[in-house]
N, C-alpha and C positions, 0 to 999 in steps of 0.2 A: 516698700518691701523690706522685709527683715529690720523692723523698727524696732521689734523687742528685742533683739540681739546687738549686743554691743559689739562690731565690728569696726577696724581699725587700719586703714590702709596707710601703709611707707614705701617709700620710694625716689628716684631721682628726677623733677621736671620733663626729664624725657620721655619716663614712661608712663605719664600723662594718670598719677595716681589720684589725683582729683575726678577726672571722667571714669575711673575705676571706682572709686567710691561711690558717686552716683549712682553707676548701673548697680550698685547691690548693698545700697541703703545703707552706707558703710560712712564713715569720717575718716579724712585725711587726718592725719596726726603726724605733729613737727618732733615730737618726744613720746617716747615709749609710755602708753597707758596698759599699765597689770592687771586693771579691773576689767579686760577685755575678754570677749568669749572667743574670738577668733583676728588676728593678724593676717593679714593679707599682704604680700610684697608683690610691688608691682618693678618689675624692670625689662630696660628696653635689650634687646640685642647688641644695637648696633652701639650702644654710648657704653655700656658694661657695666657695673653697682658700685657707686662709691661709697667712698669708708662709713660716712654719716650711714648710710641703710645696712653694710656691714658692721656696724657697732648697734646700730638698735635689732637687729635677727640675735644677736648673741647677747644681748642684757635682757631681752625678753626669753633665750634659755633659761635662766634662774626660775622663770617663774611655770614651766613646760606648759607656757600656752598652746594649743592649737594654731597651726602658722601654715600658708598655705602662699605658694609663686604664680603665680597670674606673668606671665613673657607677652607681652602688651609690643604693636608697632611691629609686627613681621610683616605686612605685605609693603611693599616697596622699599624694602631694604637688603641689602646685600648678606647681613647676618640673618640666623636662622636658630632656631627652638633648640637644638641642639647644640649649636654654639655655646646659648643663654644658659641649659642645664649644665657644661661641662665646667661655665665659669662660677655659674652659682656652687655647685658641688664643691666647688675647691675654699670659696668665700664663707657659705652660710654651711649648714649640715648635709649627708648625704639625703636627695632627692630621690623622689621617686617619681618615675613620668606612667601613668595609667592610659595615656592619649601620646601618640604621635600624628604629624602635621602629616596630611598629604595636597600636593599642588597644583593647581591646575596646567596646561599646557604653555600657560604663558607665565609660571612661575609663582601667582595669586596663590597663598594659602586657602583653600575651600570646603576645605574636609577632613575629620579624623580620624583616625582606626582607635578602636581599644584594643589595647592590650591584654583586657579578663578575657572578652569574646570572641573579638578579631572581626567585630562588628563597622561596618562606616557608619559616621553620619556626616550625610553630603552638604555644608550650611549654601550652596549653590541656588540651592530651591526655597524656596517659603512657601509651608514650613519645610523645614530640614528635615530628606528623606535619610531611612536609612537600611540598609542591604547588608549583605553579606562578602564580605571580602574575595578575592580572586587569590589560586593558589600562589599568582604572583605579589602579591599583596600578603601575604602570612608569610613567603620564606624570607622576604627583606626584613621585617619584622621579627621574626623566630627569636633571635638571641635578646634582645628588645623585651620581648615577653617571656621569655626565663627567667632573666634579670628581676621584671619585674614581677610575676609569681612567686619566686624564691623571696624577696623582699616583703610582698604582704605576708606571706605563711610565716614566717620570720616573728613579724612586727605583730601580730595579732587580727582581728577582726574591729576592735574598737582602735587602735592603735593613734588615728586621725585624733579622733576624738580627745585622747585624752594626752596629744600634745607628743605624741612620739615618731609619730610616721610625718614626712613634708613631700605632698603630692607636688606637682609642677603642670600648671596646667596654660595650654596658650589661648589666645585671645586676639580676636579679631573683634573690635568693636563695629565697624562697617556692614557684617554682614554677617555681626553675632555668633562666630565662630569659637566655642566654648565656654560661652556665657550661660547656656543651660547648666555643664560640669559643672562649674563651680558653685551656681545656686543649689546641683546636689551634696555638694560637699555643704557648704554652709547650713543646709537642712540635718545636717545629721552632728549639729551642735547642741 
């Protein structure tokens, strides 16, 4: 999958960016490669980004590659997607989250809302259904998706593309939990 794209994933052992690169045809890389079509950071919650992956997110600025946050390792950990975003926000550039995490009753990440549509998808099922959100489910979200509509009208329509906009998206490898997202993102490289 995406063999003709040079993809490029970094990250800290914890947030297991080798099985990131796998699922999306990507190469781990120990040093910043510029000939790359797209950057992927993989980081964990609970272990947070060290300097090595915040020095390679900011020397591949110079080059306004396309760079995109994959938050890998939420279900059984006490940190959470928005922890991940508020640390990366401060470390690498400001993010933009299109997807927030919702959890099942025993706390299991399971499903996403978007924030364009305010759409779920349930990764519960296979395949992953997806519905329409509950009013109680849009007003937890409401400022969430301000945030981020003001952000894309802001940035443009290509913005991803062309190395300006940095989505954040999470990832459940177990049970595929935003692993469709980001194949659509990488599609529109």
């Amino acid at each position: 999958m995406n063999s003709h794209k040079r993809i490029h994933v970094y990250g800290p052992v914890s947030a297991r960016p080798q099985a990131i690169a796998n699922l999306f045809g990507a190469q781990l890389a120990a040093e910043i490669v510029a000939e790359s079509e797209l950057a992927i950071f993989a980081i964990n919650p609970a272990a947070g980004i060290d300097q090595q992956t915040i020095d390679q997110w900011q020397a591949l600025s110079d080059y306004q590659l396309p760079r995109l946050v994959v938050v890998n390792e939420l279900d059984g950990s006490d940190a959470d997607f928005e922890d991940a975003i508020m640390l990366a926000n401060r470390v690498f550039d400001q993010l933009v989250t299109p997807y927030l995490v919702l959890h099942s009753d025993t706390g299991s990440p399971i499903a996403l809302i978007s924030l364009s549509d305010l759409q779920i998808t349930d990764y519960s099922t296979n395949p992953p259904t997806i519905s329409a959100s509950e009013n109680e489910h849009q007003e937890l979200v409401a400022e969430f998706r301000e945030e981020y509509l003001e952000d894309l009208a802001a940035a443009g329509d290509f913005a991803f593309a062309a190395g300006l906009l940095f989505p954040a998206i999470p990832i459940v490898i177990s049970n595929g939990l935003g692993v469709d997202i980001v194949k659509s993102y990488i599609d529109q490289i």
